[in-house]
Each structure stands twice: as C-alpha cells, then as structure tokens.
N, C-alpha and C positions, 0 to 999 in steps of 0.2 A: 607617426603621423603628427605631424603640428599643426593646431588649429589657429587660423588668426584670429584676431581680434577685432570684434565690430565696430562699426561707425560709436564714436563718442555721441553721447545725448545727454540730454541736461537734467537727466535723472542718474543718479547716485546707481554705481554701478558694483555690482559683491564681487568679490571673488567667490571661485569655486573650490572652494576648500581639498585639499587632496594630498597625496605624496610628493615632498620636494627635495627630497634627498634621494642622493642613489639606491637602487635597489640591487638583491642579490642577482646574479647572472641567471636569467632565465632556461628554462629546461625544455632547448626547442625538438628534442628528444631524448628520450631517459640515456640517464651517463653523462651526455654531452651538451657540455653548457654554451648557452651562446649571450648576446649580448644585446638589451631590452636597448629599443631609443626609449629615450627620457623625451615624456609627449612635452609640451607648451600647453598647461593647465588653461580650457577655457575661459573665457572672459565673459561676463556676460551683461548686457543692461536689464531692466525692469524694474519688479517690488523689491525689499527688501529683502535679502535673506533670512530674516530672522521671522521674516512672515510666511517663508517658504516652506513647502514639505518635503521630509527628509524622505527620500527613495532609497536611501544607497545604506554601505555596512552590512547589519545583520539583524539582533534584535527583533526575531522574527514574531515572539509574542509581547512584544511591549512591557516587559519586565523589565526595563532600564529604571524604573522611577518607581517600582512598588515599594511602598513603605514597609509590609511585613519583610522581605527582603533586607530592607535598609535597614530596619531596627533591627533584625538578627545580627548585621555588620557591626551596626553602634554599640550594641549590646556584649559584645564578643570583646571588641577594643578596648570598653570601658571597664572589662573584669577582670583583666589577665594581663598576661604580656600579651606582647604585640605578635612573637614568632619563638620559638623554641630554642633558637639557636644552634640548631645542628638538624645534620639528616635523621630522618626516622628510623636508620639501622644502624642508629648510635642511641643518642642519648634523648635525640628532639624529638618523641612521639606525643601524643597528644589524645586526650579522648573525643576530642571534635575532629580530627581528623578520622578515628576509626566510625564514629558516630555518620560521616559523610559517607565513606564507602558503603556504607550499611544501609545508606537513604538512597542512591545510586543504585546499587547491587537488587535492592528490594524492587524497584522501580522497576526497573529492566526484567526482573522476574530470572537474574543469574545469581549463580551461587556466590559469585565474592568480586571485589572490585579493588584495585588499586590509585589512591589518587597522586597526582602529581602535581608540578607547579604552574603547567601549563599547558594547552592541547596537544602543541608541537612536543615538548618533552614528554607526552605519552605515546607518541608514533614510537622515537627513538628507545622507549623503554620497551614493546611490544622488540623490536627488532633485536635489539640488545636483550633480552630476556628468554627469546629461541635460538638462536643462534647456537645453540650447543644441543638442539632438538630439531632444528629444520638442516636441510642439505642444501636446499637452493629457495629465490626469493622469485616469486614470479609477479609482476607487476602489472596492473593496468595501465596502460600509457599515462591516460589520464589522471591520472591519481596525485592528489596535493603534494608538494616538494616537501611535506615533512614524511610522507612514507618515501620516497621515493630515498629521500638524504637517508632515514630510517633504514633502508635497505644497503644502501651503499657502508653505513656504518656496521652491519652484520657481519661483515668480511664475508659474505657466501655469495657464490655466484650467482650473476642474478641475468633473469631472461622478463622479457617485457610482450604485451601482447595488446592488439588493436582495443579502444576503449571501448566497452560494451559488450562484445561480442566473444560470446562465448564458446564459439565453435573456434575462434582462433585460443584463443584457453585450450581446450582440450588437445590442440594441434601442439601447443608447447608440450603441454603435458605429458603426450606421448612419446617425443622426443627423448626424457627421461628417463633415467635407468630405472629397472624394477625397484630398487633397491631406496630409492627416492623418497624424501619428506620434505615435500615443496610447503613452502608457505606464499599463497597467491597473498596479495597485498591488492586491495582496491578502495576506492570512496565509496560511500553509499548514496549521496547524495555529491555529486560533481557542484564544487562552491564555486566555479567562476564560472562555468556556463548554465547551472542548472543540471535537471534532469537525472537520474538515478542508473546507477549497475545494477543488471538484471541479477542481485543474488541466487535467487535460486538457481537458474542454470550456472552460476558460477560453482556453485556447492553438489550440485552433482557431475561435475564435472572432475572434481576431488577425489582423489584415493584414499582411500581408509585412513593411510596413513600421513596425510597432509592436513593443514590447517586452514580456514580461512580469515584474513584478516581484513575486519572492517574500519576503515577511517568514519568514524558516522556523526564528525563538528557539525554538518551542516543538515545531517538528519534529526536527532534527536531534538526532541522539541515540536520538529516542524513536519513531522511525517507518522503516518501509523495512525490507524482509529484513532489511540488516545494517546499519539503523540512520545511512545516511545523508540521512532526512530524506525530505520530501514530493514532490520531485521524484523520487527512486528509487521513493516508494509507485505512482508514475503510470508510472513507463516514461518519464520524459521525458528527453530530451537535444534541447536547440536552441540555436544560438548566440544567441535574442532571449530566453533566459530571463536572468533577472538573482535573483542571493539576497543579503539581507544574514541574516546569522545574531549573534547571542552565544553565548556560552561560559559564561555564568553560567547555565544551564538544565539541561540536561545533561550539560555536561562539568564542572561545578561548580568553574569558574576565571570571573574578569570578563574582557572585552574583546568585540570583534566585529570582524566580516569583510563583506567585502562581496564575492560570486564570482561570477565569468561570464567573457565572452569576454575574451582578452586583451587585443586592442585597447581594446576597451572598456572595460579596466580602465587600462588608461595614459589612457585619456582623464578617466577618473574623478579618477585623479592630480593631473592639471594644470588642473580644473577647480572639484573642490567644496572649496567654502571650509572646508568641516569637516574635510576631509583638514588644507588644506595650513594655512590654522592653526590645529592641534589638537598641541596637545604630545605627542610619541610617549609610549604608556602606558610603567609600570617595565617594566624588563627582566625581572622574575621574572615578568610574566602572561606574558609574550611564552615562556618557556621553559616555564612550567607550560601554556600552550594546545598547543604541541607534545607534551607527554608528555599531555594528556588525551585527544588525538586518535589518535594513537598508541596507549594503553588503549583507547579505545573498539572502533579496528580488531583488537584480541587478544583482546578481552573480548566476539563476537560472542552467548556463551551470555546476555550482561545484559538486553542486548537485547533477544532472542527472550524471555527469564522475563520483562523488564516488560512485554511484549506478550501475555503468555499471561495475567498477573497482571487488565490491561486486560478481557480478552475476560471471563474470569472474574467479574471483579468487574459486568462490565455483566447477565452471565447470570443472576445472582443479586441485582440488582436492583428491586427492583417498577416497575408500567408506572405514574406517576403527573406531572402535568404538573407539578408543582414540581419536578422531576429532567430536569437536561439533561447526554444521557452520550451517548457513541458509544465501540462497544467497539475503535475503531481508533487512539485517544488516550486517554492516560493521565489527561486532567483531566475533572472533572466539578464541573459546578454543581447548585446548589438554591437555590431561591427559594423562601421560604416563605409559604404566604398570609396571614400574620400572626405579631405579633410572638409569640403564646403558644406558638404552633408551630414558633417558631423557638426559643422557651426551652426548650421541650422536649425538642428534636432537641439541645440544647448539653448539656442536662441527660445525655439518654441519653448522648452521647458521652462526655462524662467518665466517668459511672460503667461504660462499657464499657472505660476507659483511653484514649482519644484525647483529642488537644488538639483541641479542636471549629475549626475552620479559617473562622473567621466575618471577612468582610472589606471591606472597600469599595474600590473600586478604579475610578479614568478606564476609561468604556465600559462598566459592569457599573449592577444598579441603586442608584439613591442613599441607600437605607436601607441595604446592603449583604448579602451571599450570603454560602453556603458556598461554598465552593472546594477541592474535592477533589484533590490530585495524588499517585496511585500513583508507589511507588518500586520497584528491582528489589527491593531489600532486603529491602522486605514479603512477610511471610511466607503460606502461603496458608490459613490460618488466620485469619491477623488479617485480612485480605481478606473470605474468609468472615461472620468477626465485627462488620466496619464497615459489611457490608450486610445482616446482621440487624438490626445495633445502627441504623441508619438507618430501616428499613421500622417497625420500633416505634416510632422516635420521632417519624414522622409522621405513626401510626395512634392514635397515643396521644391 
C-alpha cells in the first residue's frame, strides 16, 4: 500500500523515520517465501518530531536511558577488553557472561540459561541444539521468522498449524507416528500483531516425549505478575518447556538467551553450531543484561503500570476490524483498508504529537501497518489521547 503525501503547508514537515532498505522476503506461509511491497514511508505535516511521542519499536519498560543500566555498560568497557575474541567453546569465555546466565536463569526461576549474541541467534541455537533429540518441528504459523528460519535450519521435517489454536495442534500431533518427538515451536507473545498462544493448551496437548518451545522476545518483561514473561502468565513449570528470549525488548540492552532444563542446556552447548561458532557478544552486553534483569526484578511497580497502561488503552479503544489489540500485551496493530485512511490516521497522529508508527516488517502485511507498542513511561493521558487520536482518524 503507498500512502501519498499531503498538501505542503508552511510548517516544517518530519519525516517518519522507518525501514528503507529492502527487506527479507516475507513468510506469506511457513516454507514459502513471497515478496513484501516496499510501502512509501508517510509524510506527514505538524509539530516537530522531536516534540513527538514515540509509539512504535519496543522498549516496553522505559529502560532505554536508565543509568544503573548504563553505568554497568560504561563500567564493563572501561575495565576490560571490549569482547574476548573467540567463541565461548574455545578460548572466549568470560565470567560476566556466565554471571548473566545465572541473573536470567535465577529470574525466570529455571535451572540454567544459555546466552547468545542475539535474540534471533537463540531461536537458531534452540533449533540447532535438538535437532539430534526432536524428530519433527511443528510450528505455529504465527510464529517470528527467527523460529520459523530456526526450524527450517534443523533439517527435520517440519508441519505448521493455525495460530492459536490448539485443537489444530493436537490434530497435527496425531498425525504423528507413535514413535515421535515433536518440538512444537511458537511465540508467547505474537510481536507484530499482539496477543498471546494459549501455552497451556499448547503444553497439554504434548506427549511426554516432545518439547515445547517458547519464543518469549516480546513477553519477558512485559507479561506475568512480575513480569517474567508468558510462561509465569500461564502457571507453567515443566522440564519439556524450552524459552529463547532477547534483551533488546524490554530490557532495552542487545543479546539473547536461551532457558530450560539443565541438561538440556549442556546439550544445547555442545551441539548448535550457532553456540559454538558464534563469537562471545562484548562484555558490556553481558554486564548491562545483568543490571537490566536485576532492574526489572526491583522495578516490579513498571511492570504492573505497563500492564494497567495495556488494559487501559484496549478499553478505550473502538471495536473496529482494522485494529488488532489484546489488552494482555502491550502491542497493537492496524491495518488500514486503504491507503487514504491510512494517510489519515498518520495525519491525525502527528497533529495529536505522535510519530505515527507506520512499518513493514517479515510476517506483517506487504504494504505495511501500524504498529503500536505501549511503554511504562507513557503517561495515562497520552494513552487516553492515542486512542482518541486513533478512533478519529479512522472515522475521518
């Protein structure tokens, strides 16, 4: 969808900042790749953007700018090397790396944690790391292009099932020979439209002898009592659940993890190639992922305000099918049925003060969305005002 560009006016007009490079070929169903239009980034007139609030990315608890954070980074930099120079099943290991897993693993209340250099390279390690313990990979449609790649890298057959819905789960499942060790692959929180997989029915829906694997980037942090993610939203503890998570979400540092059972993280060790040849990340993530994890468990009140912010902003929504929201996660989309109403709704948001959060992204559609993601930060005003500022600009 290309959005035009409005009437010039004699106020100073922003761009809206976004993707402007090609992207990877969209996954307009598992396996088979097709090919995203490249939108025409709106245009927008109004205030300035630098006066505007930022709706869109991630950053769900406003941990971009904490300074205990930052001084752990600066602190890390200024005493060491910078990175180790080698993978950590060589020679690069570090004890602020194993210190991280330990701050992770504690958090989550699992027995051991593996970290990597980045969210996406802990899909691929999870996939890479069974793959000599699973028989087949079974997928939620939905599911981010890093499990989905994650899976396709396993070399094990892989079968896909309707997003959510866990009665078509068990219908795969059965399909399956007795003999089977499926690893079902899903999100815990769905990052471009919102909304959560029902885990528990996904987890009982599992044979003894199969795993479940949670992608949970865009839960941790921003789901669960105290905000350890989709597995806590459900009551689950079992040693066949498996999590890869990042840090660049809500804890607003890069790197990723990969947690579960122990063994089975030693196994992951000495198995996926993305571990063992992947250059240990700097040491400043490895100590800045400790102090944001450590924040997170002090700062319980962030938490509970971006969850209340959530429920809030869904309540004050209108019921309209271009708006895909669930007031139990912080992201929400909008599809517009054309591009005038998408100029529209970019229109209103500027002149409400928002950067209108217009995007295209692998898995989303190829003209491209808005992409809403609440922060603790936001105030409940402006909350208030983005979903006024919205219902006008759809109705307009």
């Amino acid at each position: 969808m290309k959005i035009p560009k409005p009437q010039r006016t004699a106020r100073r007009r922003p761009k809206v900042t976004g993707l402007r490079t090609p992207l990877p070929p969209l996954q307009d169903r598992p396996g088979r790749p097709g090919r995203p239009e490249q939108p025409a980034l709106p245009q927008t007139s109004g205030t300035e953007q630098s006066e505007q609030i930022v709706i869109s990315g991630c950053d769900y608890l406003g941990l971009s700018d904490d300074a205990v954070i930052r001084e752990a980074w600066l602190n890390a930099s200024a005493s060491g090397p910078l990175q180790t120079g080698a993978s950590r099943a060589t020679t690069g290991d570090h004890p602020l790396y194993r210190r991280a897993e330990k701050a992770i693993a504690d958090f989550l209340d699992e027995p051991a944690a593996v970290l990597t250099a980045t969210g996406y390279l802990a899909s691929l390690t999870v996939a890479q790391g069974l793959r000599d313990q699973a028989t087949h990979v079974v997928v939620d449609a939905s599911a981010h292009n890093c499990v989905q790649d994650g899976a396709r890298l396993s070399g094990l057959p892989i079968l896909s099932f309707a997003s959510g819905d866990a009665r078509a789960l068990r219908s795969v499942l059965r399909e399956l020979p007795p003999s089977a060790r499926p690893l079902v692959a899903t999100d815990g929180v769905y990052g471009i439209r919102g909304g959560m997989a029902p885990l528990n029915e996904y987890l009982l829906a599992l044979p003894a002898s199969g795993w479940l694997w949670v992608d949970d980037a865009h839960g941790l942090g921003s789901v669960g009592p105290t905000g350890r993610g989709s597995p806590e939203f459900f009551g689950l503890r079992d040693s066949r659940l498996i999590r890869s998570v990042t840090f660049s979400k809500a804890l607003a540092v890069a790197g990723g993890a990969v947690i579960g059972d122990a063994s089975l993280m030693e196994h992951v060790r000495t198995r996926a190639g993305a571990y063992l040849g992947s250059s240990a990340p700097p040491l400043a993530i490895a100590a800045a992922i400790t102090a944001a994890v450590v924040r997170v468990h002090r700062l319980p009140g962030r938490v509970r305000r971006l969850q209340e912010l959530a429920r809030r902003f869904s309540n004050a929504l209108p019921s309209r099918p271009e708006i895909l929201n669930d007031p139990r996660t912080p992201v929400t989309a909008i599809h517009p049925r054309d591009a005038a109403q998408a100029q529209r709704l970019t229109e209103a948001l500027t002149q409400a003060g928002f950067v209108p959060p217009w995007i295209c992204y692998p898995g989303g559609p190829g003209g491209g969305f808005f992409r809403i993601a609440l922060k603790a930060t936001h105030s409940r005003s402006q909350i208030d005002r983005l979903a006024r500022t919205i219902r006008t600009g759809l109705n307009a």
